[in-house]
VOGU-3710 file (C-alpha; in Angstrom, 3 decimals, decimal comma):
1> xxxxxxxxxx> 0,000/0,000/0,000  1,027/3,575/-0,987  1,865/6,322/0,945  -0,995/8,266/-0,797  -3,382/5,339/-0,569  -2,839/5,387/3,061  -3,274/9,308/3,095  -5,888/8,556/1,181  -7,718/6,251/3,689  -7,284/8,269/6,620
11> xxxxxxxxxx> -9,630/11,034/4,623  -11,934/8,452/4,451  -12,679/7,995/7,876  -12,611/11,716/9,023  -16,074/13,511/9,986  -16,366/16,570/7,209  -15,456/18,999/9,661  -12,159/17,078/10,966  -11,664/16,408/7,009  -12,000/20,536/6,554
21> xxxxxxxxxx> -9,726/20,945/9,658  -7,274/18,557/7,824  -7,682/20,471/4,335  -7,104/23,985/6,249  -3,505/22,552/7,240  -2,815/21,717/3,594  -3,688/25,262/2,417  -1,362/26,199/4,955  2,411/24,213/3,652  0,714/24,073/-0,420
31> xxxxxxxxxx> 1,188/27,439/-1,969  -0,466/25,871/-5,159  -3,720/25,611/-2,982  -6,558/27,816/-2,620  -10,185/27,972/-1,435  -13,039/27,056/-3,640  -15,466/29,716/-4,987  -18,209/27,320/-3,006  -20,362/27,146/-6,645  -22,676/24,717/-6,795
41> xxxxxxxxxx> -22,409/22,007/-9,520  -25,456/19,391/-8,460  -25,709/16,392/-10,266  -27,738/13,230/-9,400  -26,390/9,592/-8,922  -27,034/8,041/-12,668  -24,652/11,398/-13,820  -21,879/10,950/-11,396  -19,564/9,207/-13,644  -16,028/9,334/-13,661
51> xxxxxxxxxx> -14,854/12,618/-14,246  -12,536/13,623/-16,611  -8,974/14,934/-16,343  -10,163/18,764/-16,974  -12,876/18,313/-14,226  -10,762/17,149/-10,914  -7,153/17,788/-12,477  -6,580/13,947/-11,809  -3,803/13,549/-14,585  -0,154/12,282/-12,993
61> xxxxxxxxxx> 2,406/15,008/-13,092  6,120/13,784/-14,479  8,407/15,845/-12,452  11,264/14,824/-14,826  9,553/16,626/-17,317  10,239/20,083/-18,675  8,162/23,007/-16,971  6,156/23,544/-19,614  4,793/19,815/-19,705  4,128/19,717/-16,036
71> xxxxxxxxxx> 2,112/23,047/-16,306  -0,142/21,395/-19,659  -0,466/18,265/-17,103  -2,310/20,090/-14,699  -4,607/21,943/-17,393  -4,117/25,558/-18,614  -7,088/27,236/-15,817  -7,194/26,550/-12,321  -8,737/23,233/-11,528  -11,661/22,772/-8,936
81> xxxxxxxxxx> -12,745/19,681/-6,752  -16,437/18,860/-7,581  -16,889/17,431/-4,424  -20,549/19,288/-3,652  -21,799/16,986/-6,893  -22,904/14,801/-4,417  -26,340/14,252/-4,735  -28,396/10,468/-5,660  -31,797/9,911/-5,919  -33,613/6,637/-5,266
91> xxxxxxxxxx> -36,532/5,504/-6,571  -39,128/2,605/-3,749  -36,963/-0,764/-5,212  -33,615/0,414/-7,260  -31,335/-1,352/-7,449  -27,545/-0,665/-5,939  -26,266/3,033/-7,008  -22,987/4,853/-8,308  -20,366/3,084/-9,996  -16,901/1,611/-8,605
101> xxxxxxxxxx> -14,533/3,198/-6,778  -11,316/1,431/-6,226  -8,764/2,449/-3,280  -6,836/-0,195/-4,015  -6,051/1,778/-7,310  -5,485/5,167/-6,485  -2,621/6,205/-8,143  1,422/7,226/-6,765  2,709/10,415/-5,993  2,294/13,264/-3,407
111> xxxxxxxxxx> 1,454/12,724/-0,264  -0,400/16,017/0,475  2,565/17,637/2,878  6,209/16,780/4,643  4,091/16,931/7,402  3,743/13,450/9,410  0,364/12,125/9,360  -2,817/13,470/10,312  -4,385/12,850/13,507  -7,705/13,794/14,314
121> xxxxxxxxxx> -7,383/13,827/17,294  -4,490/16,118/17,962  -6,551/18,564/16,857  -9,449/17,899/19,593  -9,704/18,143/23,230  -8,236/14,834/24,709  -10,178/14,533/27,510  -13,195/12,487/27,149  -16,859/14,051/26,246  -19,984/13,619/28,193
131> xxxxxxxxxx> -21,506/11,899/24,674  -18,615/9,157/24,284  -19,238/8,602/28,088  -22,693/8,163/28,197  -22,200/5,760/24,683  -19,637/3,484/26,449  -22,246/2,909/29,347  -25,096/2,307/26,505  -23,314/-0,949/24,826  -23,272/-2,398/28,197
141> xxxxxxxxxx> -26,609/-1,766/29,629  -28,976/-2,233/26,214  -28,959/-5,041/24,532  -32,063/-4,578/22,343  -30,862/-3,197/18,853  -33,312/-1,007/18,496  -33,470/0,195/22,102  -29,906/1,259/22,103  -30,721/2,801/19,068  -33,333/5,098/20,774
151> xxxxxxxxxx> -30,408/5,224/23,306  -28,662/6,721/20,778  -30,440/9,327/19,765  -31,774/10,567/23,386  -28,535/10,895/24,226  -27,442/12,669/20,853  -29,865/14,961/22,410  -28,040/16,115/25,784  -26,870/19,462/25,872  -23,658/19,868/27,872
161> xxxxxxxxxx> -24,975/20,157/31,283  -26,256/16,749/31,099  -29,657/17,494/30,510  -32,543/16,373/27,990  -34,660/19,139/27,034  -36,481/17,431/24,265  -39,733/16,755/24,136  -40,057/13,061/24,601  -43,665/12,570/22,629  -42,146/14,304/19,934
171> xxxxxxxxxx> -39,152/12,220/19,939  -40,907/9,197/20,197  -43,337/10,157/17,222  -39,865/11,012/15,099  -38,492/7,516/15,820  -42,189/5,368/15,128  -42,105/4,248/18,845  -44,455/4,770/21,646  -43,936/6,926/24,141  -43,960/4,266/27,348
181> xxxxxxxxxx> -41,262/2,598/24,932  -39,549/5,992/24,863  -39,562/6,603/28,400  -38,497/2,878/29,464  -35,046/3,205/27,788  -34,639/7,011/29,304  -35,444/5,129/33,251  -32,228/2,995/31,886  -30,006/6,123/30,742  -31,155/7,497/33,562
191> xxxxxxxxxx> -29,091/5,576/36,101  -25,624/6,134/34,344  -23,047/7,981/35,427  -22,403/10,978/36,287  -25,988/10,224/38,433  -28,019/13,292/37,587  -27,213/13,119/33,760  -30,550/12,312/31,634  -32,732/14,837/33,688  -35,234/16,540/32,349
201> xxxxxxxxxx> -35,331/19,563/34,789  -33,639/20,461/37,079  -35,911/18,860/40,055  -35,378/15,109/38,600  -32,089/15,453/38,551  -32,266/16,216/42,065  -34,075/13,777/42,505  -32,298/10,832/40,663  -29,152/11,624/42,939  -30,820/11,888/46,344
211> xxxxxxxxxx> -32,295/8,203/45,004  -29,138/6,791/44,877  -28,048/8,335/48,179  -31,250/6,709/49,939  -32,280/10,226/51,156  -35,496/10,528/49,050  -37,867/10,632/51,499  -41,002/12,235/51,052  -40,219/15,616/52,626  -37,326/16,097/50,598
221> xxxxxxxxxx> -39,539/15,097/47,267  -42,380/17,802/48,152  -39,078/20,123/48,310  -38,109/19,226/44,993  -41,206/19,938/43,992  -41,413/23,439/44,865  -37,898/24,693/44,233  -39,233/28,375/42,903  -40,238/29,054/47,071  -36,446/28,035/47,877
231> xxxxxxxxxx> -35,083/30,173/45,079  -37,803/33,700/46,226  -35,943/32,368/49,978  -39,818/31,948/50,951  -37,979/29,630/53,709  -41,303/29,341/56,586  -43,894/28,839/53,632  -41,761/26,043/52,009  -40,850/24,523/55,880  -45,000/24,466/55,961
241> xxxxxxxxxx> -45,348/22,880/52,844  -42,686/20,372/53,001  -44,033/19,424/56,978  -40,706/20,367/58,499  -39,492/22,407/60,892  -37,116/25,383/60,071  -34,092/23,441/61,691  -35,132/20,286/59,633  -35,481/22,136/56,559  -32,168/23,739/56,586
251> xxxxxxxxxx> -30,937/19,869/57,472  -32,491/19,092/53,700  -31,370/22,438/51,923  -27,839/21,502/53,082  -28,143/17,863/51,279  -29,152/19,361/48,316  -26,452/21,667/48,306  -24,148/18,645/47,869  -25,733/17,856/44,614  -24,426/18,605/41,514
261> xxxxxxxxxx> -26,934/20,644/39,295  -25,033/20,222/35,998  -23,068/17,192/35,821  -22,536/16,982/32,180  -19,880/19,786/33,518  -17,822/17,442/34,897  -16,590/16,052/31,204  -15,258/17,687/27,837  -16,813/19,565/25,541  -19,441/17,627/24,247
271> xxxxxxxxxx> -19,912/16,696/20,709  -22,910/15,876/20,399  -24,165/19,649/20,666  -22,300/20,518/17,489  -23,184/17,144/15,642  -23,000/18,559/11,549  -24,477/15,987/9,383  -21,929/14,524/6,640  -25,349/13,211/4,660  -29,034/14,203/4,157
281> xxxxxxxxxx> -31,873/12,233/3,606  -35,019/13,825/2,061  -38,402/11,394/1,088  -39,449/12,178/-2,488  -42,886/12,760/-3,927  -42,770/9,241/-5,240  -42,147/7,147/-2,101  -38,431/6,856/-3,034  -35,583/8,844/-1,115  -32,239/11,562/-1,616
291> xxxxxxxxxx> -29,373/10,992/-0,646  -27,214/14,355/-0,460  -23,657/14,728/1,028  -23,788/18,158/3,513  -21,927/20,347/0,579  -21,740/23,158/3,627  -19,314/21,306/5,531  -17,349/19,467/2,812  -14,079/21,463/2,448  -13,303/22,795/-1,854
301> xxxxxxxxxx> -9,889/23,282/-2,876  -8,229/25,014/-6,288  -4,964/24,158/-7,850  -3,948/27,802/-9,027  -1,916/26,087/-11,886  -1,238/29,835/-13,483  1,188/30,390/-10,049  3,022/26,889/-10,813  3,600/27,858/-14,553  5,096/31,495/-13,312
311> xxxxxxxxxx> 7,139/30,027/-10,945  8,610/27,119/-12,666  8,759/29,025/-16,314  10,647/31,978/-14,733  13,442/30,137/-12,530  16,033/27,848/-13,451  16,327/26,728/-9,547  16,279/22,852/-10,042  15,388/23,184/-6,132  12,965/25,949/-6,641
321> xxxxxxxxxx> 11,225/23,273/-9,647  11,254/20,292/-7,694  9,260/21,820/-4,514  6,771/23,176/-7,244  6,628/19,995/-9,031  5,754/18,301/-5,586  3,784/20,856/-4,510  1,885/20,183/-7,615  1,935/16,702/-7,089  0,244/16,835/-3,919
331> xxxxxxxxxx> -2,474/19,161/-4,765  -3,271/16,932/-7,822  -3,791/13,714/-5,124  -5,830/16,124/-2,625  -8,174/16,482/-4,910  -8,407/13,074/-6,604  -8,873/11,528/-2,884  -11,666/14,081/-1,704  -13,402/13,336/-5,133  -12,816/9,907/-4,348
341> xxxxxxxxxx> -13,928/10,103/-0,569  -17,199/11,607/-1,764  -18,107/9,768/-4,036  -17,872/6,497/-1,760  -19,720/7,989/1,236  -22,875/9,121/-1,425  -22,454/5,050/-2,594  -22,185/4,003/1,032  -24,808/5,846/2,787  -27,021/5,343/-0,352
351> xxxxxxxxxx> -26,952/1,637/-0,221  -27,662/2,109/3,676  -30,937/4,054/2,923  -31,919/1,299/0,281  -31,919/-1,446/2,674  -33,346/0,092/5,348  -35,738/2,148/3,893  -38,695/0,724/6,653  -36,794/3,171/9,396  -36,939/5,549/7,153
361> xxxxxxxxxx> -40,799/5,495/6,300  -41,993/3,910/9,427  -39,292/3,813/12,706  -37,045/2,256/14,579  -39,389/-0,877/14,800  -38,961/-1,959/11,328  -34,890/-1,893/11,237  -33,184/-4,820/9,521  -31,267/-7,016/10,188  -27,274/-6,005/8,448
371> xxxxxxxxxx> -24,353/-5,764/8,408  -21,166/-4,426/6,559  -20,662/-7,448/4,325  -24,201/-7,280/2,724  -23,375/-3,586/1,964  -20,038/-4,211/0,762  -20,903/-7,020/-1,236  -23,520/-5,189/-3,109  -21,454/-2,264/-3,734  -18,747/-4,693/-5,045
381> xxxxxxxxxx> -16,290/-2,749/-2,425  -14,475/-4,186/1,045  -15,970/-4,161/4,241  -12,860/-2,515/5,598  -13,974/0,605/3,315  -17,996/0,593/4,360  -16,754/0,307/7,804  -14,379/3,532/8,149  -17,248/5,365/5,811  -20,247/4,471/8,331
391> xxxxxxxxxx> -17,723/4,919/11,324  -17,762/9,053/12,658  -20,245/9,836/9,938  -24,179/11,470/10,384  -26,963/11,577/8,877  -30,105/14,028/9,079  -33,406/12,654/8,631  -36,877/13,255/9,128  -36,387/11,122/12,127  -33,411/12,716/13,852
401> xxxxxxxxxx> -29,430/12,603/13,169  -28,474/9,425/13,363  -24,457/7,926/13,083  -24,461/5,714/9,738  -23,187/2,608/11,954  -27,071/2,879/13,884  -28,488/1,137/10,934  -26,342/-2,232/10,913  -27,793/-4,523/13,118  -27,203/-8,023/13,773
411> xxxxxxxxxx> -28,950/-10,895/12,081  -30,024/-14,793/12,491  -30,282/-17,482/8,995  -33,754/-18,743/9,019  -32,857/-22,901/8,159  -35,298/-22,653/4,618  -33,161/-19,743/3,421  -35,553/-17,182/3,609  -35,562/-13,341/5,717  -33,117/-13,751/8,337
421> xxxxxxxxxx> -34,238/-12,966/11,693  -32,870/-10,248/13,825  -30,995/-11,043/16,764  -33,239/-9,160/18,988  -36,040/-10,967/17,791  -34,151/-14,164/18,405  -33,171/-13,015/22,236  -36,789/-12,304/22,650  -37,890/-15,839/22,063  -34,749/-17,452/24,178
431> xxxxxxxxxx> -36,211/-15,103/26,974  -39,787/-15,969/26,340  -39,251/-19,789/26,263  -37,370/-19,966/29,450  -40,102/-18,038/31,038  -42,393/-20,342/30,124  -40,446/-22,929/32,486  -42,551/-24,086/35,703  -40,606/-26,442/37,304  -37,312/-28,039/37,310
441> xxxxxxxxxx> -37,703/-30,985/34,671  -38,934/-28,676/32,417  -35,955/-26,282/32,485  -34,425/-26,364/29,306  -30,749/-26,330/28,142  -28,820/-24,342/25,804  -28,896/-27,610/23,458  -32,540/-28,129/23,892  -33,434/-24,164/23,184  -30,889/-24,998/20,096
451> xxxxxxxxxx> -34,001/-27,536/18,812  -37,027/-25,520/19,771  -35,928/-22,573/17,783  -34,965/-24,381/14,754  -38,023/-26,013/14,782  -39,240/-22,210/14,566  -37,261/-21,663/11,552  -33,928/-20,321/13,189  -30,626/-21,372/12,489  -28,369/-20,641/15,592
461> xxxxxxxxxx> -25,234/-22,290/17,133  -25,363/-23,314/20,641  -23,063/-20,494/21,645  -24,789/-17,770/20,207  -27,860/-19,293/22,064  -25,384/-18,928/25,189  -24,487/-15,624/24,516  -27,650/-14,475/24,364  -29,085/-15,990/27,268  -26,227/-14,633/29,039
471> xxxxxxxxxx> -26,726/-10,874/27,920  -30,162/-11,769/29,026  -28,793/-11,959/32,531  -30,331/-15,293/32,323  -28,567/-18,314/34,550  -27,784/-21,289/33,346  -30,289/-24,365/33,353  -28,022/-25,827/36,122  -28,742/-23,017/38,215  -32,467/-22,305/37,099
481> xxxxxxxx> -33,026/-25,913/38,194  -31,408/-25,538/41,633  -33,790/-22,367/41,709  -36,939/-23,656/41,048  -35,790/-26,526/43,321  -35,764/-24,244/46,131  -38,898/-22,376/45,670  -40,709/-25,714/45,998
//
């Protein structure tokens, strides 16, 4: 693999605004380089073909070459990355979109600066964020798919104090659930840490501290509930109305004092506040659905190829030539690779929005079950690639802004070959057959749940079955034996 391929690569996985961060530092050290005019040039998926040598300036520079070749190389007017063509329409049922894009191809030379290479995260705060805390905490407490998916996107919602303002019936009408759905995941989110975080107002997050401290009595909840008499210092009228005495009620304001009433505070800057989507999703007329890369955040570069001809054609500094030639060089492969990284994100995200189109037109419920390989495989590209496209990548829709990774979700073979189940379906049945368990000759092992669910139609291994049970927090049959033994 290439320098430049690698370069390339790492563009790939970068958010649009770490990838305009990146393309700042290379107008910096390129003097060749300049910022687009930010014109529009919209075309739709069927008419984003390969473009030509005039249109991205994609034609290998020979730096052994006289001046004058180099210059016709990379075309006689300055040359402009298309990257805001970036728009594909698809119709209810089309097939894949966008032709083939081949890293594995990109061509030598350049490798955008001396510079070593770039690191996103240099260029961030390295403490962690309140978001990326609260998402650790999520993979280990939800195991539902499409719970942790409204997990998600509640807490893509927090501002930075740790609070959700949002609306939930409007969130849960955005995402196709119900609202008791809504609010059972938020009870879950709502006992992470920092304990407070979740909160709605200030009063319940109060509250969900004081709960964990065991001093929730009632007194202290009828103070909660009239915090606007504590803050007007109406101090005997709130003692009356809490049932306390002065003394007593300066015991309680003192406990609450303790409390923290913002602890989103106590982590970085949080992300999620300043979330830009990388794609768009908009529902056509006809059922079907655009797919449009965020041209406002994605970063458009010139090669000023006029400079490069008066600088090489009016020195006869072999030093002075080479740095321009190389200069060249580089700007050429910037904007090959951002064409390129474009182009596979639209391909990517438009596949995504094919195969799940149910979320899309009816919620969260009707998610599929997939993963990287059945997008890769019908995009004819690696999984590798659809994973670092999907991976630190958004996408606004009607439903909310969602990461591109949301949408793959696991999946079971059904034994005649037809729709796979999801996994979360599958746990639901382990869970509901062991329930159904009475007493202890009945209690069934993983092998025998291995039989009742292919009889069902399911192909699973007896380890995923264990897995699952397990995640379940369910014991094993030895133990749910000795259980039901007991209870006898």
């Amino acid at each position: 693999m290439t320098p430049q391929l690698q370069q390339a690569i790492k563009l790939l996985t970068l958010s649009n605004i770490e990838l305009s961060i990146f393309v700042e530092e290379q107008l910096e050290s390129n003097p060749l380089l300049e910022r687009g005019t930010g014109t529009e040039n919209r075309r739709t998926e069927d008419e984003f073909a390969a473009p030509t040598e005039s249109e991205t300036g994609l034609k290998e520079l020979d730096l052994n070459a006289p001046s004058q070749a180099a210059s016709d190389a990379m075309d006689a007017s300055e040359q402009q990355l298309n990257a805001d063509a970036t728009v594909a329409d698809i119709a209810p049922g089309a097939a894949s979109v966008g032709g083939d894009i081949d890293w594995s191809k990109a061509g030598s030379g350049g490798s955008f600066s001396a510079s070593s290479d770039y690191d996103p995260a240099a260029n961030t705060a390295q403490e962690i964020s309140l978001r990326e805390h609260l998402t650790a905490q999520l993979a280990m407490a939800i195991h539902d798919e499409r719970d942790r998916m409204i997990g998600s996107y509640l807490i893509d919602q927090v501002d930075e104090n740790g609070y959700l303002r949002a609306d939930l019936a409007d969130l849960a009408d955005r995402l196709g659930v119900g609202p008791n759905r809504i609010g059972a995941v938020l009870t879950v989110l709502q006992t992470f840490e920092p304990t407070g975080v979740m909160a709605r107002d200030l009063s319940e997050c109060l509250a969900l501290q004081l709960r964990e401290r065991g001093e929730l009595d009632m007194h202290m909840q009828f103070l909660l509930d009239n915090l606007d008499m504590l803050a007007k210092h109406d101090l005997s009228g709130l003692a009356k109305v809490c049932g306390l005495s002065l003394d007593d009620l300066g015991t309680y304001t003192s406990r609450l004092r303790a409390l923290a009433p913002k602890p989103g505070l106590a982590f970085g800057t949080d992300t999620s506040g300043v979330v830009e989507p990388d794609v768009f999703i908009h529902e056509r007329p006809d059922g079907g659905w655009t797919v449009e890369l965020n041209s406002e955040t994605l970063p458009r570069v010139l090669v000023n190829s006029r400079y490069y001809t008066e600088v090489v054609g009016g020195t006869k500094d072999e030093k002075v030539k080479s740095y321009m030639s190389e200069c060249a060089q580089n700007a050429s492969w910037l904007v090959k690779s951002l064409d390129q990284r474009a182009r596979t994100i639209l391909k990517v995200a438009s596949e995504i929005v094919k195969l799940q189109d149910g979320f899309f037109a009816y919620g969260v419920d009707h998610l599929r079950p997939l993963n990287l390989k059945t997008v890769a495989d019908a995009i004819e590209m690696h999984e590798s690639t659809v994973s670092r496209v999907t991976s630190n990548k958004y996408v606004a829709t009607t439903r909310g802004t969602f990461e591109l990774k949301y949408f793959f979700t696991a999946a079971i073979a059904a034994t005649d070959g037809g729709e796979a189940y999801s996994a979360e379906a599958v746990r639901h049945r382990i869970k509901i057959l062991i329930e159904e368990e009475r007493e202890p000759k009945n209690v069934l092992s993983d092998d025998k749940l291995v039989g009742l669910l292919q009889n069902q139609g399911i192909d699973i291994a007896r380890r995923t079955v264990a897995k699952y049970r397990e995640s379940l927090n369910i014991p094993s049959s030895v133990q749910r034996r000795r259980i039901l033994k007991n209870k006898q």
